[in-house]
N, C-alpha and C positions, 0 to 999 in steps of 0.2 A: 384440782382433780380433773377438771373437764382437761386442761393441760396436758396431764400424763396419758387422760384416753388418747390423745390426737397422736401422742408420740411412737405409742406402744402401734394405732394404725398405720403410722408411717412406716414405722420400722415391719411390718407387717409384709406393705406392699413395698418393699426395696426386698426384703427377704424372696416375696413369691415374683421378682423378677430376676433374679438371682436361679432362684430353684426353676423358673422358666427358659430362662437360659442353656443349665445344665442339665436338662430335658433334650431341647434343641440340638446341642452339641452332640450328647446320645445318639441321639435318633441317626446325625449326620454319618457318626463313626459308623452307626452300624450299616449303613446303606452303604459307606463306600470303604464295607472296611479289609477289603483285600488290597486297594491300593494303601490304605493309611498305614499295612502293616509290613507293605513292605518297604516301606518310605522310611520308620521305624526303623528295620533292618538295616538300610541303606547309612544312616545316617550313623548305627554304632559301629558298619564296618568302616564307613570313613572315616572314623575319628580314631577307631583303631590302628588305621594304615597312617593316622597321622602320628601320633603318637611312637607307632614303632618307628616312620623313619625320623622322628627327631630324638629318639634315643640311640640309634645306630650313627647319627650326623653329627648333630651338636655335641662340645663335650661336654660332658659331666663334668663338676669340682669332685674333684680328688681329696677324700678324709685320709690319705695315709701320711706321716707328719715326716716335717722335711728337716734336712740338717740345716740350720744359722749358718748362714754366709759369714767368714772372718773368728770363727771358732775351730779352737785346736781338736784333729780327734787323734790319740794315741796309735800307733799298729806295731807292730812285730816286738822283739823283746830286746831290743837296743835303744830305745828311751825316743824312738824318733813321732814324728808326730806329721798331719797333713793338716792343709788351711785350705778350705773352699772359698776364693778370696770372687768370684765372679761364676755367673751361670748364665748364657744366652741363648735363645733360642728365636730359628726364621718358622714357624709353622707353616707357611709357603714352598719351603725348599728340604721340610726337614732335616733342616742342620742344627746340628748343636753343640755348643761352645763350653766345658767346664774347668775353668781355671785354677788350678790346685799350688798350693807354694807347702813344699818340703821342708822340715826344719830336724835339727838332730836334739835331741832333748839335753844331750850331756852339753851341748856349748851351744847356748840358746840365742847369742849372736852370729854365729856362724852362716856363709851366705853360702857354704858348699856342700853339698851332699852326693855322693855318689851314687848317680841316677840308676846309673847300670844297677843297681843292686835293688832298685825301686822297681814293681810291679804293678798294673792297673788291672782288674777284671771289672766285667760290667752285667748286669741283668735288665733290662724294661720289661716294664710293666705294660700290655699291648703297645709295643710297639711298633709292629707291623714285621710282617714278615722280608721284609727288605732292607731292613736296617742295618748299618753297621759300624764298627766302634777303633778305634785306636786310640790310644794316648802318647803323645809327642814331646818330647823334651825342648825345652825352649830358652834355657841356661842351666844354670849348674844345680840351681834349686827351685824350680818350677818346671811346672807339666801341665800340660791342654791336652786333655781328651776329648775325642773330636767324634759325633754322630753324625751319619749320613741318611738319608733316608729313613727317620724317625717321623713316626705317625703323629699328625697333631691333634690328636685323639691320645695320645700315650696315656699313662694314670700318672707312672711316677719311672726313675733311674734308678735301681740301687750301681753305684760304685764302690769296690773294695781294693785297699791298697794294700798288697803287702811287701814286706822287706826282704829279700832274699839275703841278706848278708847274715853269717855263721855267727851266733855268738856260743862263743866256747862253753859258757858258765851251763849251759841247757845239753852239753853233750854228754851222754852217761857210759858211763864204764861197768855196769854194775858184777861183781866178784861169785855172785850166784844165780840159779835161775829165780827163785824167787824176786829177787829183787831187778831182773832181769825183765818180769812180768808186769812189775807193780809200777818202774819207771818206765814201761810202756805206755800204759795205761793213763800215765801222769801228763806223760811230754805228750799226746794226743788230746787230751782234755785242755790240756795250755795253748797246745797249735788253734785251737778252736777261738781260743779267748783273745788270740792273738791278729785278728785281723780290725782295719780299720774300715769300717762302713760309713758310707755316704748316701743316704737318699736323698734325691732330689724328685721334687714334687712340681708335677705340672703346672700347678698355680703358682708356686712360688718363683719362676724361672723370668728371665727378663727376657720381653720379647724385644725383636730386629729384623725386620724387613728386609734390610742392607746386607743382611749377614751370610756369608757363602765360606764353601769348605776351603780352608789357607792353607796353603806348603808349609814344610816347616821354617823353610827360610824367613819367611813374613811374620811367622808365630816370633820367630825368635828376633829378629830384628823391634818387632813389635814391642815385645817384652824389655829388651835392654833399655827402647826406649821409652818404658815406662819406668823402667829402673834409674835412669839419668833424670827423667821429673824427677822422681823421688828426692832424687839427691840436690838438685837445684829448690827443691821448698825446704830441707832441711839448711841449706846455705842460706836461704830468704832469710827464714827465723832466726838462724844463728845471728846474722849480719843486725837485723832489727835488735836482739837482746844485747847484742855489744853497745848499740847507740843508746838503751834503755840504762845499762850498765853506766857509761858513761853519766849519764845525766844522774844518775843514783850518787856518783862519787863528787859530781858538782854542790851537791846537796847536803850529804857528808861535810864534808869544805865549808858552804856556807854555814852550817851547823857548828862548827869546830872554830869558824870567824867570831860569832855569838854567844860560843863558850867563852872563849877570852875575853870577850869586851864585859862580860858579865863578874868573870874572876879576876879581873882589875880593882870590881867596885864590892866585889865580895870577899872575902875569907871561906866560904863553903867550901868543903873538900870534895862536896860529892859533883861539884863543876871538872874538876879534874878526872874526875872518873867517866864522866860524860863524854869528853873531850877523848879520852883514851880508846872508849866504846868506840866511838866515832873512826878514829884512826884503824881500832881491827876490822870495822868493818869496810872501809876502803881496801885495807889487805885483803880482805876475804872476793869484794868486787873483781881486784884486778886477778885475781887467783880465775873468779869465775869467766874474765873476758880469756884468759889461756886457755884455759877451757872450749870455748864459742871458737875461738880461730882456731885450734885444732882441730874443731867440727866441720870449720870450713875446707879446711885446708885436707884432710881424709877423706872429703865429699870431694872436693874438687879433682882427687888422685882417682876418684873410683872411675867419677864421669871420665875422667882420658882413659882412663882401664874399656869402661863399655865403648867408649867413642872406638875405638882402636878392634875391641871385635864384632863391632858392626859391621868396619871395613871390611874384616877377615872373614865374616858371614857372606855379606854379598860378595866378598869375593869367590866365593862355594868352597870356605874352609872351612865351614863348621866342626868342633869337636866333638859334638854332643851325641848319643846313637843315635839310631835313624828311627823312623816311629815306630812303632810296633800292634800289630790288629790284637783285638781282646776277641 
């Protein structure tokens, strides 16, 4: 008992120096309270000037959602399709780099497409009012569109591709006006459905320090010689799966050694069937090494192909048209 009195006085006197305090501190505001209130003042305008210039400065992440890099998007109404294979960006220099590869959809290995017929437009999203846009052909089936003077503050790019080439199936003839009306109305609602869109998102883009606005000559020179990698890791693999091959038919063989010395000492029939297994699939192996060396040997035709208009690039004969502003 005597315990709890001694507590309840202690907690007594901490409470009345507490409550002495917050007396004191009163008393101070109010003697000095024209400067405390404008100290007050002072301090929610500077946090406010701080805040606005770190929202006009710094950037914001960007919630508007960006297209997968190396994913096909559909456009026009001839089965073709664009691939955002690269996205760069200097925020120092606002440049910016996006790498697109064309494909035809009716022949899906096809490495040609006729660009002339391909179109780029473009939208940013703040990107400053000095920006500006081209997209440049850089072989037969790829395209760089190239920004200049892009705010590194942007939010996001929309780019839209479309195909200028005619397809016939979409021309209307119609025999009335009604129907003259109604396939108006049709072939506008399609044109709409009909383009391929690309956003790219601030966040999502790869930044580069290094990176400065290229000629086309460079883009395309660039490009072949990525194109000739290409083909030189396709010959690596090929090459490694022949020697893989090889050693699979070794193996075969020794398999086909061990059938025998087995159906010497056996009567089984199904040794013989083992043995024969064995033999189609040595067929089926060397089937697949013709296979690999014509991979090689296609690959090796294309790189003299690119080697040869590289020359013909630097030598200022490019084919290809010349860039064109969005």
């Amino acid at each position: 008992m005597i315990a709890t009195i001694k507590f309840f006085s202690w907690f007594a006197d901490k409470f009345e120096w507490i409550s002495r305090l917050g007396r004191n501190f009163s008393e101070w505001f109010v003697e000095h309270q024209r400067r405390n209130i404008l100290l007050i003042f002072g301090i929610f305008v500077g946090v406010s000037a701080i805040l606005t210039m770190m929202v006009n400065v710094l950037p914001r992440p960007s919630n508007i959602p960006s297209t997968p890099l190396n994913t096909p998007v559909s456009f026009g109404t001839l089965n073709k399709s664009a691939i955002l294979t690269e996205s760069i960006f200097n925020e120092k220099n606002g440049v910016m780099e996006l790498h697109y590869t064309v494909t035809d959809g009716s022949q899906a290995t096809q490495n040609y497409v006729d660009i002339n017929q391909i179109k780029f437009t473009a939208i940013t999203d703040h990107g400053g009012d000095q920006v500006t846009g081209k997209y440049i052909p850089t072989s037969s089936n790829t395209v760089v569109v190239q920004f200049k003077n892009l705010s590194h503050n942007f939010n996001a790019v929309t780019v839209t591709v479309h195909d200028k080439s005619v397809n016939t199936a979409d021309i209307d003839a119609p025999s009335s006006s009604s129907l003259a009306s109604s396939s108006s109305n049709k072939n506008q609602s399609k044109a709409n459905n009909d383009l391929g869109k690309f956003t790219i998102n601030r966040d999502k883009v790869t930044r580069s320090n290094s990176l400065v606005a290229t000629s086309q000559m460079a883009l395309e020179i660039a490009e072949y010689q990525n194109k000739i990698k290409s083909e030189n890791t396709v010959i690596s693999k090929n090459k490694k799966a022949i020697i893989a091959y090889h050693e699979a038919i070794s193996q075969e063989n020794d398999a086909i050694k061990n059938y025998q010395k087995q159906l010497n000492d056996s009567s089984d029939s199904t040794i013989q069937t083992d043995i024969e297994n064995s033999r189609n699939n040595i067929t089926q192996i060397r089937s697949q090494i013709s296979d690999a060396e014509n991979n090689i040997s296609q690959s090796q035709d294309k790189i003299s192909n690119f080697e040869k208009t590289i020359s013909r690039v630097k030598a200022g004969h490019s084919q290809l048209p010349k860039p064109t502003k969005m």
